[in-house]
C-alpha positions, 0 to 999 in steps of 0.5 A: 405180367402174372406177379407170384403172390408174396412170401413172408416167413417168421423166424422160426419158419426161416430157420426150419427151412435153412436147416432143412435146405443144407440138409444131407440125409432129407430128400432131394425134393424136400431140400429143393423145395426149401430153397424155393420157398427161401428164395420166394421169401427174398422177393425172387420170381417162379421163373428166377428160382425155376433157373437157380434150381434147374428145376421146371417153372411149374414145381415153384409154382405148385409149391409156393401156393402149397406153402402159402396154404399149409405153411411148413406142414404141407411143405413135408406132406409127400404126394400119394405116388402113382404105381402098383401098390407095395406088397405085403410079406406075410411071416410065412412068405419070409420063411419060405424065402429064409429056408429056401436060401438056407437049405435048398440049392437052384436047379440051374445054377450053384447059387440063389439070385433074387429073381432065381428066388422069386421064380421058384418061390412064386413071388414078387422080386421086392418082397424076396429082396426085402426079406433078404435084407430083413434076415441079412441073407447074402446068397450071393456072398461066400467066404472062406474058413477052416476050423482046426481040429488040432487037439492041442488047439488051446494049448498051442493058441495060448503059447503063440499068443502069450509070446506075442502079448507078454514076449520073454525077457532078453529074447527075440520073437521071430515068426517064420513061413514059406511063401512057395511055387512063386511063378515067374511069369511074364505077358506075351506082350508089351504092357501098355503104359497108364493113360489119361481115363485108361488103366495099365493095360497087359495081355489075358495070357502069359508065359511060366519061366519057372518057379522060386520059393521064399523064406521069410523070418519076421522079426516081432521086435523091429519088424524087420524080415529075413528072407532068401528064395531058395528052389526048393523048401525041404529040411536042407534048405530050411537049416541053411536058413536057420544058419543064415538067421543064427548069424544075422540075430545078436548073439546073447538072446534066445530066439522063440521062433513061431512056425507052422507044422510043416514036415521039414520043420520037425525032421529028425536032422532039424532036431539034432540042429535044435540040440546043438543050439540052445538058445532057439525054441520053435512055437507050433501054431495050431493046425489050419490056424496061419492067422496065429503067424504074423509073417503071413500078413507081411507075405500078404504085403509082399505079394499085393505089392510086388508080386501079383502085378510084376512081370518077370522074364526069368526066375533070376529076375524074380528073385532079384525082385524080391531081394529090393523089395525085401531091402527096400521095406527093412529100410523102413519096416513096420512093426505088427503088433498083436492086440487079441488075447486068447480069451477073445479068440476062443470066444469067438471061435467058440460062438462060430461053432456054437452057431454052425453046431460044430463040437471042439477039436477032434471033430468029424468035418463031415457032419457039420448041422445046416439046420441049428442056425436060428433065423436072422444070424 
């Protein structure tokens, strides 16, 4: 019988080779051929370790004489791979793919594909993909944004703010949204229950039975909210509310109360009901700046929570599920905390402008630059 030749390793061999084989970040074929050459050391034969590795006879083999003659160097060494040759991305390649991305668009299509980019640019998918990653181009990605173009952007920014980081003495700070046109749908059929390797399972297509709207008032301190749904969200339906949270806060505080420009909240009725009671004052948030109101976050709770996957047989039930849902979470609230300063928002804002060529508010939305962005940003 054909006896393998014997492997013998000195300490420091021993030692590379255990941290190479427990390794996570090496390659596969590097680990495994460091658990052979172990193995090997221990007096296993090619077909023993072939077994425990689950790998073929012959790849033992090959790499225990590959050992044997070059020791831990020749272990490393990669084989020269057969294929086609990688090829090379000139600088004037990777600035064809940089400002096609950037200013041209498909004609076929609203957005660019690797191999979209490849076919109109005459080149190879790789190198169109490796200049992709180079720069950090996503074409296939897209966010959304809105700058606000409020005058008294910074002004309003740092009142919101200050309330939120330095909030007065012997006062609330409430934040106040509408969450509107809440659909009450429900599926044409029954829902299928969860299964063992199958998901929920619920119809494409579904029935509208109507429509209610929240108002939800944030309590900062606690983090509990205030919420009633209402048919419709006008300046009457917004004081019945400040009435139902005038009587629910504790009297003796003064109530700063952050909300958005909506029309019913600055009506001239809201304003003689504001006169009538002292103690509240209202914190406008910039225009397009709902980031700046922290009751969107808990309506973004409410909806991945409850709404979005409920299914509802009438506006009546969708409102009595909103009303659990709204005293199940005041029973354990969770109390949001504002950490950005001012100065770190318009910084940020401001870097983003600065990018895109964007000038402060007051600007004209229509002729923001596409051309200002330097390459690699």
């Amino acid at each position: 019988m054909r006896v393998a030749p014997t492997v013998e390793l000195s300490a420091e061999e021993r030692s590379q080779l255990e941290e190479w084989a427990h390794s996570h970040s090496l390659s596969h074929q590097l680990v495994l051929r460091s658990k052979s050459v172990l193995l090997a050391d221990e007096g296993f034969q090619n077909k023993e370790i072939a077994q425990r590795l689950g790998v073929h006879r012959n790849s033992v083999d090959h790499w225990r004489q590959k050992f044997l003659v070059g020791r831990l160097t020749e272990l490393r060494r990669e084989a020269p791979r057969p294929g086609r040759p990688r090829t090379v991305t000139t600088p004037e390649m990777e600035k064809r793919v940089v400002d096609t991305v950037r200013l041209r668009k498909p004609l076929r299509g609203t957005r660019w594909s690797v191999r979209l980019l490849a076919e109109a640019l005459g080149m190879e998918p790789t190198a169109v993909h490796r200049t992709l990653r180079k720069y950090r181009l996503q074409p296939h990605r897209l966010r959304g944004f809105k700058f606000s173009n409020d005058p008294r952007f910074e002004e309003k920014l740092r009142d919101v703010v200050g309330l939120y980081l330095h909030p007065p003495e012997h006062a609330l700070v409430l934040c106040y949204d509408e969450k509107s046109q809440i659909q009450a749908l429900n599926r044409t059929q029954l829902i299928l229950p969860i299964r063992p390797n199958l998901p929920e399972g619920r119809s494409h297509d579904y029935r509208r039975n109507g429509t209610t709207t929240l108002l939800a008032m944030l309590n900062m301190l606690d983090g509990k909210v205030i919420g009633s749904c209402s048919k419709r969200h006008r300046h009457q339906e917004f004081l019945r509310f400040l009435e139902k949270v005038e009587g629910e806060v504790p009297s003796g505080l003064d109530l700063h109360m952050i909300l958005d420009n909506y029309s019913a909240h600055k009506h001239a009725q809201v304003k003689r009901w504001m006169k009538r009671h002292s103690r509240w004052h209202f914190h406008f948030i910039p225009t397009n700046s709902s980031f700046l109101n922290v009751v969107e976050r808990w309506l973004g709770k409410l909806t991945d929570e409850e709404i979005r996957r409920g299914t509802y047989g009438s506006v009546p039930q969708l409102v009595e599920s909103i009303e659990l849902y709204l005293k199940d979470y005041n029973a354990h609230p969770h109390v949001y905390t504002w950490t950005a300063t001012a100065d770190e928002i318009l910084r940020k804002i401001g870097k983003l402008r600065e990018l895109y060529g964007i000038p402060g508010p007051g600007w004209d939305p229509t002729k923001i630059s596409t051309t200002t962005t330097e390459t690699g940003h």
